[in-house]
N, C-alpha and C positions, 0 to 999 in steps of 0.2 A: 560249763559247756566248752569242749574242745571243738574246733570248727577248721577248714581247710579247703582249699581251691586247689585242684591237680586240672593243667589244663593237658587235655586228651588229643585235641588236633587244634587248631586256630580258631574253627568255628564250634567247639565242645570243650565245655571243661565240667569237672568232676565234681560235686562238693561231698565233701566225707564230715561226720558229724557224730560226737558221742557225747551222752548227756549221762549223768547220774541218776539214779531211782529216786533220788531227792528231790531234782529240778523237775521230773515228770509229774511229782506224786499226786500232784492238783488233779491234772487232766486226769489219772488212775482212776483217782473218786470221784471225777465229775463223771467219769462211763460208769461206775458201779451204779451212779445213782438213776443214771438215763436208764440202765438196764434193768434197773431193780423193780421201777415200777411195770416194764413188761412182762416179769416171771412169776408164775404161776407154783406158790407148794403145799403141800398138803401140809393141813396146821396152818395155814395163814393165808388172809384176805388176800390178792393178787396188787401185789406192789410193796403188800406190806413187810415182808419176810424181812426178819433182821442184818445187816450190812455182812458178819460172820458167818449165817448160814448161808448166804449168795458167794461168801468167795470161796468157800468153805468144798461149795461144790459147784462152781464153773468157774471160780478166780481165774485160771488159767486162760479160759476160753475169752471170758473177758478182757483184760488185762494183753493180749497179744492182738487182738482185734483191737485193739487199743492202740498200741503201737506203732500197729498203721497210719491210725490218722493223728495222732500225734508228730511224727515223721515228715510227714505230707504240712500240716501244720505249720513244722516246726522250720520249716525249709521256705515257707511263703514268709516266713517273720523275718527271716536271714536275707531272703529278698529284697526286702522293704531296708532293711536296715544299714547293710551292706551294699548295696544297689545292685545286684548284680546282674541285670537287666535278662534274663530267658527270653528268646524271640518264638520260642512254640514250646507246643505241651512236655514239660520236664518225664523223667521216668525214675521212676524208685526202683533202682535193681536191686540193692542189699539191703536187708536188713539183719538186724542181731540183738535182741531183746532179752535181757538176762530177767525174769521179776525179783525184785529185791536189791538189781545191783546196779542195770546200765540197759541204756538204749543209742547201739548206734547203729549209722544209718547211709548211703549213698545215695545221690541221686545227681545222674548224668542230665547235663541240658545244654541247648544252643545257645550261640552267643553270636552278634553280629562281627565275622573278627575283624583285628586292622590289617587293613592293605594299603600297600605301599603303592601311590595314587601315579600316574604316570600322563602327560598330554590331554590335561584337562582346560588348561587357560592359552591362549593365544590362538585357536583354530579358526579357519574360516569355515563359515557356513552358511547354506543359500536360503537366503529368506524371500519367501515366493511376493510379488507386490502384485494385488490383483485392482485393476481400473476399472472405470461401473461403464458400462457400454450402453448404448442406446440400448438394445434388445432387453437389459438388465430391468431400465425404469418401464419400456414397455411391457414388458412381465407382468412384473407390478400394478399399472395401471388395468390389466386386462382381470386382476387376481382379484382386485379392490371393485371395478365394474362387477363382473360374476358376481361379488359379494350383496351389491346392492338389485342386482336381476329379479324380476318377475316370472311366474314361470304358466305357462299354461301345456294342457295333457293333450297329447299327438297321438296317433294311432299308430304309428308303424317309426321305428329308430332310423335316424337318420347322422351324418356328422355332424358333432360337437352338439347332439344334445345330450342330456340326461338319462336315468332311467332307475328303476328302485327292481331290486330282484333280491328270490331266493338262491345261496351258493349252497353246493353239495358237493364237497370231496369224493372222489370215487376212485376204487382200487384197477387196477388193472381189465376183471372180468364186468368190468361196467358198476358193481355194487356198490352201496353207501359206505365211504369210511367210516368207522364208528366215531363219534362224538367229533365230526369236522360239520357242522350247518352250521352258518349265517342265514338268516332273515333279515329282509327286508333293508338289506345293503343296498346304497346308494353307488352307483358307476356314472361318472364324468367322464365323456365320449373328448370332449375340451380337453381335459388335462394330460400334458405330455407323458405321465409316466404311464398311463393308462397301457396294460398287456395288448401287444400288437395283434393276438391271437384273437384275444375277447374282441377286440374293435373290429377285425375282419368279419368275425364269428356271426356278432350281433347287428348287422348291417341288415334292413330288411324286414328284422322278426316282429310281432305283435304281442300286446298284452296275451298271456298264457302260453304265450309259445316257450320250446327252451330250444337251449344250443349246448355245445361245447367248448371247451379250450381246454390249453396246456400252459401250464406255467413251469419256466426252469428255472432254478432257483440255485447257483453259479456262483460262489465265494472261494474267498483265500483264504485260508490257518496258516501264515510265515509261507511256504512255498508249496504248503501241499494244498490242489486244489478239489472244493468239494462242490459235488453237484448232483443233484436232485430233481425228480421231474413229478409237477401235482397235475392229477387231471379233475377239472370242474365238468360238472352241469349245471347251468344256470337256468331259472325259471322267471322269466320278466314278466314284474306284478305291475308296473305303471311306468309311464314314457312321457317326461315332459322338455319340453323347447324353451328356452329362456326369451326373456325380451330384453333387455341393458337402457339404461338410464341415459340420456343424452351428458356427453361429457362435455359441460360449459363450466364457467364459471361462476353460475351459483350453484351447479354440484359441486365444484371443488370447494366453495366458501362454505358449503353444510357439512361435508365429511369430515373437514380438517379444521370444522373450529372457527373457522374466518382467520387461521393462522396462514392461512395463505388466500390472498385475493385474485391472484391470476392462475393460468395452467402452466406458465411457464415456473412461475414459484412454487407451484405444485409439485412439478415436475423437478425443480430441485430440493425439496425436501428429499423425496425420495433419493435422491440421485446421494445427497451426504448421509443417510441411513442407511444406502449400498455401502456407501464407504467406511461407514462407522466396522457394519458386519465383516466387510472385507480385511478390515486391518489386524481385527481381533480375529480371525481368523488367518490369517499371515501370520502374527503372533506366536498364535498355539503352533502352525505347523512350524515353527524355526525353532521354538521351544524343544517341540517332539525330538528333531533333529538333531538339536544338543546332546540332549541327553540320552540319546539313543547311540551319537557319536563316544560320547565319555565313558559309557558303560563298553562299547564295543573295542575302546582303549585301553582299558581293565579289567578285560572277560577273565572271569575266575568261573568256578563251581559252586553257588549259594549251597546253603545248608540244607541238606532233604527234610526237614520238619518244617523250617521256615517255609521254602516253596508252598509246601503244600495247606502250610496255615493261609499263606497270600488265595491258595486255588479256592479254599472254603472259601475265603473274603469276596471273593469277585463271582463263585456261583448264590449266594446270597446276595447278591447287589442284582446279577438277571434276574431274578428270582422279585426282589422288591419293584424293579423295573416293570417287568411283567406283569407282573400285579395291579402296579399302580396305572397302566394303560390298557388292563384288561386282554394281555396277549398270551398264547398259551405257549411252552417251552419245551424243549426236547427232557428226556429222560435225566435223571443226574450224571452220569456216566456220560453224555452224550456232553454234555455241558463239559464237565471236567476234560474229557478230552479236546473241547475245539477252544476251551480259555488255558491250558495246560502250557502254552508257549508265554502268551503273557503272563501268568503268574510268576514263571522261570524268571522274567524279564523285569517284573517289579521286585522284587526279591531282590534281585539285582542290585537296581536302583538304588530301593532302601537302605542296601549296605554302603554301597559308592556313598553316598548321602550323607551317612554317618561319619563315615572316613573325611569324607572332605569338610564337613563341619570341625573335625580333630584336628585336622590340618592347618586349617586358614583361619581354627578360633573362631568359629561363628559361631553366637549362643544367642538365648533367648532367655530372657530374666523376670523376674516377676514385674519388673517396673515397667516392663512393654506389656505385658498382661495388664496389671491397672491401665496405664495411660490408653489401651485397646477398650477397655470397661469402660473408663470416662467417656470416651467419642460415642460410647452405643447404650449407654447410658441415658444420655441426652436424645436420642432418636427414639429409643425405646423405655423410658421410664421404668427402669429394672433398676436396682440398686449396684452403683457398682462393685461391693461385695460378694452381691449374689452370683452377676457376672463373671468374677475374677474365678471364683467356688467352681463352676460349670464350665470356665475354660480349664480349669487342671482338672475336673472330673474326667472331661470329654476329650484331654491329650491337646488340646489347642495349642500348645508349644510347640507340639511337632509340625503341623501344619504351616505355621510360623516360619517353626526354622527350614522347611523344607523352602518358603517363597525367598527367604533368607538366603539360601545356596543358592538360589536358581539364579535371582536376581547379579550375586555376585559370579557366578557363572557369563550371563550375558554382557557382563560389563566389564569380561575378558575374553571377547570374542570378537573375531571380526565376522561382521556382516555383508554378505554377499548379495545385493538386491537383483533378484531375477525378476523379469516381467514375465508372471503367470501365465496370463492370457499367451503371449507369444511361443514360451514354451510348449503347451499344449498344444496350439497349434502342428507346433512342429515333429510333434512325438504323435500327432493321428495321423501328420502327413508322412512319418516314417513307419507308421503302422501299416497304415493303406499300400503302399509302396511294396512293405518287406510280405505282406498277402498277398498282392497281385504277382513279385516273384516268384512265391510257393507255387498258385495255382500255375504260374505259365512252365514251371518245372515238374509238377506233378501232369503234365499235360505231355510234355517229352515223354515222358515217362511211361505213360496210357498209347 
């Protein structure tokens, strides 16, 4: 077998490939024999026809159908072997199949290329620090009350009570959307996100009355903004009022276990369970940052197969999401387009990733695969054989090495601590501000 790598651009390279009628001849006879029991000839039980009257009259037909997937084959074995690692689906453009003499073959594919890494270590970047506030644990206490509530049936809605109705999507001319009902949906007049429309709406009505609303439904894709407007009818089947649990201290000793005997120590569990959320959440958004930084310090052009292998990944991940919560999802095309930046964007990543593993020798070996099997092992009574097997089945190395980068990533950066809370603040009190401008200029204006 004669074999060869022509690299085409940075992120493609070629493999060109010619084998002998010798090296093939296996797989020759192994399709004669696949096909032979599907053919059908007069003179012979169907399958049975002898090997020379099958090639005798479709050898050819065979035999080049053949070639195909031998090629295809022969190119996944050169993979493994070779490592030459394809980041999306390969293409067989050439082929050239002599019978009797040679099979050779091309087949163009992607490759993550190397790039030359530029202002990835030393940066500073703002890592938000968010502080648990009074209103935070009161929250909390009011979420954990409602949870233990009583509830009795009231005749007419009032604030903050409850109420159980039919939802009905409807189009423009008043009609039912097709397949948009809920039944017997529960709405909390209590809870803040509650639609400001439904809550004015619903003020007043009685069991079997309906009402209306509007819901606008107002997101971002990178800068372009999308927005949508649903109109409901709702039909209210039942309306109850809570009654809430006296908050002393043997309700907090029953809730919490007797892990806490007063409301003040109640009160700080919660408050270090804000903090725990808060931190880890700090985290990720400083994480985001980084790496949203490093990539934007190394914008190149990803490979158009790769992207689009990353788009399939992440419309399969809404899709299992969806699913798994019982939510229904826009069309595939609808989908592709509003995750189409992020995938650009992981694509990205995954390449930077690679690169900078090249760079700064970051690897992952098998001896942290086992010693990873040992520790879960022991948790989970699996063998850690079997462990080790199902981490290189399931790519666990990469996972690895991507926390691998990240970590040596953070621990060349410098850290900027902003106080969350303060800055928000001050970006609604520049908001409010730069609105009450527009209106008093669009007011000149009129």
């Amino acid at each position: 077998m004669e074999k060869k790598v022509n690299e085409i651009a940075k992120h493609e390279h070629e493999l060109v490939v010619t084998l002998t009628y010798d090296e093939i001849k296996p797989e020759i006879e192994e399709a004669y024999n696949k096909e032979r029991k599907k053919i059908s000839i007069d003179g012979f039980r169907k399958g049975k026809a002898p090997l020379h009257v099958i090639k005798k009259m479709y050898g050819e037909s065979i035999e080049y159908q053949a070639a195909e997937t031998i090629s295809n084959k022969k190119f996944w074995n050169i993979v493994d072997t070779d490592d030459l690692k394809p980041i999306s689906t390969p293409k067989l453009v050439d082929i050239d199949f002599v019978p009797g003499e040679k099979l050779s073959f091309k087949v163009i594919y992607e490759v993550k290329p190397e790039l030359e890494l530029k202002n990835y270590k030393g940066l500073e970047i703002e890592k938000p620090i968010l502080k648990v506030r009074d209103e935070d644990v009161e929250f909390e206490l009011s979420r954990i009350l409602k949870g233990h509530a009583s509830y009795v049936d009231v005749e007419i809605i009032e604030d903050k009570c409850r109420f159980v109705a039919n939802l009905q999507r409807v189009n423009d001319d008043g009609t039912p959307f097709e397949g948009s009902r809920t039944e017997n949906l529960t709405v909390d007049l209590s809870e803040p996100t509650v639609n400001v429309d439904l809550q004015e709406n619903s003020k007043g009505k009685k069991v079997g009355e309906t009402f209306e609303f509007t819901f606008v439904d107002e997101h971002k894709h990178g800068e372009e903004t999308h927005k949508e407007e649903y109109k409901y009818v709702i039909e209210v089947v039942k309306i109850e009022k809570a009654t809430y649990p006296e908050f002393d201290e043997e309700f907090v000793q029953k809730i919490s276990n007797k892990q806490a005997k007063t409301i003040d120590e109640f009160k700080n569990q919660i408050k270090d369970s804000y903090q725990k959320y808060y931190e880890s959440q700090s985290d990720q958004v400083f994480e985001s940052k980084l790496l949203h930084e490093i990539v934007k310090n190394n914008d190149f052009t990803p490979p158009t197969g790769y992207v689009e292998f990353m788009l399939e990944r992440l419309v399969e991940v809404e899709k299992e999401n969806a699913k798994r919560q019982k939510q229904r999802l826009p069309e595939d095309a609808t989908l592709k387009k509003n995750l189409a930046q992020r995938a650009e964007w992981t694509a990205k990543w995954q390449i930077v990733l690679e690169n900078l593993s090249r760079i700064e020798d970051i690897t992952v070996d098998d001896e942290e695969l086992e010693k990873l099997a040992e520790e879960e092992a022991g948790k989970t009574g699996i063998s850690v054989q079997k462990l080790v097997k199902y981490y290189k089945d399931t790519n666990r190395k990469e996972s690895l090495l991507e926390d691998k980068v990240i970590k040596f990533l953070i621990e060349n950066t410098k850290v900027k601590e902003v106080d969350a809370n303060e800055k928000n603040d001050a970006e609604n009190k520049s908001n409010k501000n730069a609105s009450k401008r527009s209106t008093k200029t669009k007011d000149k204006k009129d």
